[in-house]
C-alpha positions, 0 to 999 in steps of 0.5 A, spaced: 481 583 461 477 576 463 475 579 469 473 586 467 471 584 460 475 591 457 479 587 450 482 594 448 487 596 454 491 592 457 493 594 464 498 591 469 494 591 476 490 595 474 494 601 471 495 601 462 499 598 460 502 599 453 509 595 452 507 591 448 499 590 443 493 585 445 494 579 442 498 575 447 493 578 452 487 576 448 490 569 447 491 569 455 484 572 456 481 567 452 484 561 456 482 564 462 475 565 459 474 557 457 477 555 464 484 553 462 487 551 468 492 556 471 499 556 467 496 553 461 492 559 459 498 563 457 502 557 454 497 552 452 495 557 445 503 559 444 504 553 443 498 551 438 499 556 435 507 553 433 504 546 432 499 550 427 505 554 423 510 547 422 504 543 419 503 550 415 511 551 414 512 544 411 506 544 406 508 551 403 516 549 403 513 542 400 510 545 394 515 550 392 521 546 393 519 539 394 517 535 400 524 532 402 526 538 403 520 540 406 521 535 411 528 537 413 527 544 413 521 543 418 525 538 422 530 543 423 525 549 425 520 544 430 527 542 435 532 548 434 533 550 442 530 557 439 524 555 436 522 550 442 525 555 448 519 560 445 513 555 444 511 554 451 513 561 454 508 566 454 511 571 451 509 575 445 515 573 440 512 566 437 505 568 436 508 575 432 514 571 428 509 564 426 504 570 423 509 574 420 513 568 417 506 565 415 504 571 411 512 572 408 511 563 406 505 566 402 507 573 399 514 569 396 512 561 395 504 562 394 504 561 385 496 562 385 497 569 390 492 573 388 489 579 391 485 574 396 491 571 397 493 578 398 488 580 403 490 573 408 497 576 407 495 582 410 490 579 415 497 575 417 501 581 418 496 585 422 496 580 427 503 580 427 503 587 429 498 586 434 502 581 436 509 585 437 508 592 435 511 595 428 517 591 427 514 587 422 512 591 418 519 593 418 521 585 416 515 585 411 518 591 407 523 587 402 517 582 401 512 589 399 518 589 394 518 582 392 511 581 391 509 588 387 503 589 385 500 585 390 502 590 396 495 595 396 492 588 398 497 586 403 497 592 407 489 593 406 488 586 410 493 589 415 489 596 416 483 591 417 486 588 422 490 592 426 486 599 425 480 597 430 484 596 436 488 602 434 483 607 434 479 605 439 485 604 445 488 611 442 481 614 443 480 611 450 487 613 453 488 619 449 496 621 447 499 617 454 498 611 449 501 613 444 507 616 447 508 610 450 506 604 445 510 608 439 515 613 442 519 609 447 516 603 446 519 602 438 523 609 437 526 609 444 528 602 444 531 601 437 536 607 439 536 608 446 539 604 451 535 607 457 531 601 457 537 595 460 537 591 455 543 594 451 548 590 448 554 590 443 553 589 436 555 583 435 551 580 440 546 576 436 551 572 432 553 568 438 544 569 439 543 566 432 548 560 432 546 558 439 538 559 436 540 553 431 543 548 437 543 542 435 544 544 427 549 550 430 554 546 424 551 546 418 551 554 419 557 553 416 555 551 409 552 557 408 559 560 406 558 555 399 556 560 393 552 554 390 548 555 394 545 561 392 545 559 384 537 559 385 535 566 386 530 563 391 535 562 396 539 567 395 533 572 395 532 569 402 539 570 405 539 578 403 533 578 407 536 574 412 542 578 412 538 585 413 534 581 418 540 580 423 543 587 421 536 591 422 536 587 430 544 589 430 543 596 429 538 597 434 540 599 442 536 594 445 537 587 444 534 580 446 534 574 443 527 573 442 528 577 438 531 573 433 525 569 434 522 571 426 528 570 422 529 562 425 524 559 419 527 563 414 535 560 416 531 552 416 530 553 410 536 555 408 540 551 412 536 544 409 538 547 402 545 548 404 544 540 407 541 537 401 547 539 396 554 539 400 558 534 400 559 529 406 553 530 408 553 524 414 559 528 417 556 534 418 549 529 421 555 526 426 557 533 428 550 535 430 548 528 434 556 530 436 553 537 439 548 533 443 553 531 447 553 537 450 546 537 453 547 535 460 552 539 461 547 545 459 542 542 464 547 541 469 549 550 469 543 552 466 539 553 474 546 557 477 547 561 470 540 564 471 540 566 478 548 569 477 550 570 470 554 565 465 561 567 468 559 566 475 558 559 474 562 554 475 562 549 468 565 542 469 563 537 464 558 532 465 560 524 462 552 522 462 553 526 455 557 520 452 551 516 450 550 521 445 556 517 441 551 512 439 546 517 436 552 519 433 554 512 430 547 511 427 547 517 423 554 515 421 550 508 419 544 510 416 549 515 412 553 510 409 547 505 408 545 511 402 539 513 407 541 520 409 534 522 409 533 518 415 539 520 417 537 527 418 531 523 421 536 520 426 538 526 429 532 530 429 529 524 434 536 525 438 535 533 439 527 532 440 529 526 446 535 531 448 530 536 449 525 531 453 531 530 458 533 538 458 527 538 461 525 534 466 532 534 469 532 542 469 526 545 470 525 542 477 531 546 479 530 552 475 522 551 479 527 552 487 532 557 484 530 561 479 523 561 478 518 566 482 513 560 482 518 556 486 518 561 490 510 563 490 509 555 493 514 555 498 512 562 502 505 563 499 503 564 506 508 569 508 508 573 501 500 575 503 501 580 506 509 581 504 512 587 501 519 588 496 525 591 499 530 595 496 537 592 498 542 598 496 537 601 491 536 597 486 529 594 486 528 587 485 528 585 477 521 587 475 520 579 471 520 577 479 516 583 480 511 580 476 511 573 477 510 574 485 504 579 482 502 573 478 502 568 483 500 573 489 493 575 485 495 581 486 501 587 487 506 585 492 508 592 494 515 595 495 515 596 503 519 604 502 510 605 499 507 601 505 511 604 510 512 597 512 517 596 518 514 590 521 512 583 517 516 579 512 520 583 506 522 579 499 528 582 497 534 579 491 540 579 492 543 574 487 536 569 488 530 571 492 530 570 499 524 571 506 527 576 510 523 576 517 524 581 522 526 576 526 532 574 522 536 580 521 
């Protein structure tokens, strides 16, 4: 798009490409348009954009609620390993799930919401869908309900947004765009395994708990029916419930998908804390958790490359210092502050993060990363082609990494008639196999 100057179809090397709408694209384009270097184009405006909807989230929480639990629910939000996994990663969830929760934090909590309340609403929600397809219209529906009366007004905002690129791709590129966009992209995926990434109904569950870490514990507060004696709360957790259950349903299942329903569970979650009793021991089963994370940081590069079950998993002590983490919060807890308490772990759970990843990344950067791969053969890569080993090509999120790192389309070799020369292909990890080798 920044090269061509063409904003309405997105092509990948040079072929339309209809998987997923233009917002992400814009974002990269745009990076690339103010010189952004390299990577931080793609992941520079992800990661403002979840900056921007955390101070958005506690200000809108803070005046429904109060700025206490405004604080706790934002804490929870900003260091769950699933919001923070997303925040640097060029990939359409976090851009479609903070316009999506923005526009839902509107609709819902806005006191004064009005027909031009209603209209930001709207803008909100066609960016969302600009951001990931229609799936939040499908997790915006129940908000329709609640704020009827509104809803012409919601849904005017939205057609003004999402209706431009609409028309102007389908009238480039014809019925192709709709049959992919619209057909396989959102029928065939919600029903079909077809497109790999089918997986059992009970996936996200396992998902979800995981998303929360290091507040994975305080789902289990959520079994206490106090909780929702405010209609509020309780409204949120049917909506939630339908959320999990609509992604459950559907054939094809990816965790980012669960991206859209994590402020709405932080917000639940910090209500759930404020009101249970032994508040400090389920802060100390938190920090507990933390423990954990070097042993994370020391499986995460093998499972990647080979799958969980392949790897092996021993425990690694460094995780101990945790414990002192923990015994702060105990501390604070029992000193009557369990506001700083809560503060504590989320310090620890930020920390735990840094240390995930400055000790992680650079062994997923060697083992499990087209980029790390790109560096070290990037002569050979230049005039390389793909190799099918037994069949099965390589996974296609290789494939466009080396694209991307290569600046132009690595070749399979079976297209090029290539008999000679270096030939990439993966076999458990990514290796250069040069004629001269076999």
């Amino acid at each position: 798009m920044a090269r061509s100057g063409d904003w309405i179809t997105p092509r990948l090397n040079g072929r339309p490409w209809f998987e997923k709408p233009p917002l992400t694209y814009w974002l990269t384009a745009t990076g690339r348009l103010v010189h952004l270097p390299d990577e931080w184009a793609a992941r520079l405006p992800e990661a403002l954009i979840s900056v921007a909807f955390l101070v958005f989230f506690y200000f809108t929480i803070a005046r429904e609620f109060s700025p206490r639990l405004a604080l706790t629910a934002t804490s929870i939000l900003a260091t769950s390993a699933g919001w923070l996994a997303y925040s640097f990663a060029a990939l359409t969830d976090l851009p479609m799930s903070a316009a999506l929760g923005a526009a839902m934090l509107i609709s819902v909590y806005d006191k004064e919401y009005d027909k031009r309340r209603g209209l930001l609403a709207g803008a909100l929600l066609g960016l969302a869908i600009l951001g990931k397809g229609f799936v939040p219209v499908v997790l915006f529906a129940p908000v329709l309900w609640i704020a009827r009366g509104k809803w012409l007004s919601t849904l005017a905002g939205a057609a003004v947004v999402t209706a431009p690129w609409f028309v102007l791709c389908w009238m480039r590129n014809g019925s192709a765009f709709w049959d992919d966009f619209f057909w396989k992209q959102h029928i065939a995926r919600f029903l079909s395994p077809s497109l790999e990434h089918a997986q059992p109904f009970w996936y996200y569950v396992p998902v979800l708990l995981g998303g929360l870490f290091p507040w994975t514990p305080l789902a289990a507060l959520l079994a206490r029916r106090q909780l929702y004696s405010d209609i509020r709360l309780r409204m949120l957790a049917l909506w939630l419930l339908y959320g999990l259950v609509f992604f459950s349903v559907a054939r094809n299942k990816l965790p980012g998908y669960l991206l859209p329903l994590l402020p709405g569970m932080a917000i639940l979650l910090a209500a759930a804390w404020e009101s249970a009793p032994f508040k400090a021991w389920w802060l100390v089963a938190c920090a507990l958790l933390l423990i954990a994370l070097p042993t994370v940081a020391a499986i995460l590069p093998g499972a990647l490359v080979t799958g969980l079950s392949r790897t092996p998993v021993s425990f690694v002590p460094s995780g101990l210092v945790f414990i002192a983490a923990a015994l702060v919060v105990y501390w604070l807890a029992e000193k009557q502050k369990p506001e700083a308490a809560f503060l504590a772990v989320a310090v620890a759970a930020g920390l735990g993060v840094a240390y995930l990843k400055y000790t992680t990344f650079p062994a997923l950067d060697t083992a499990a990363s087209a980029r790390g791969f790109w560096r070290s053969h990037r002569a050979a890569v230049a005039t390389a082609c793909l190799d099918s080993v037994k069949g099965t090509n390589i996974n296609r999120t290789w494939q466009y990494g080396l694209d991307y790192y290569a600046d132009r389309e690595v070749p399979y070799c079976q297209d090029t008639g290539s008999v000679h020369g270096p030939r990439i292909a993966m076999r458990g990890l990514l290796v250069m196999e040069p004629d001269e080798l076999k």
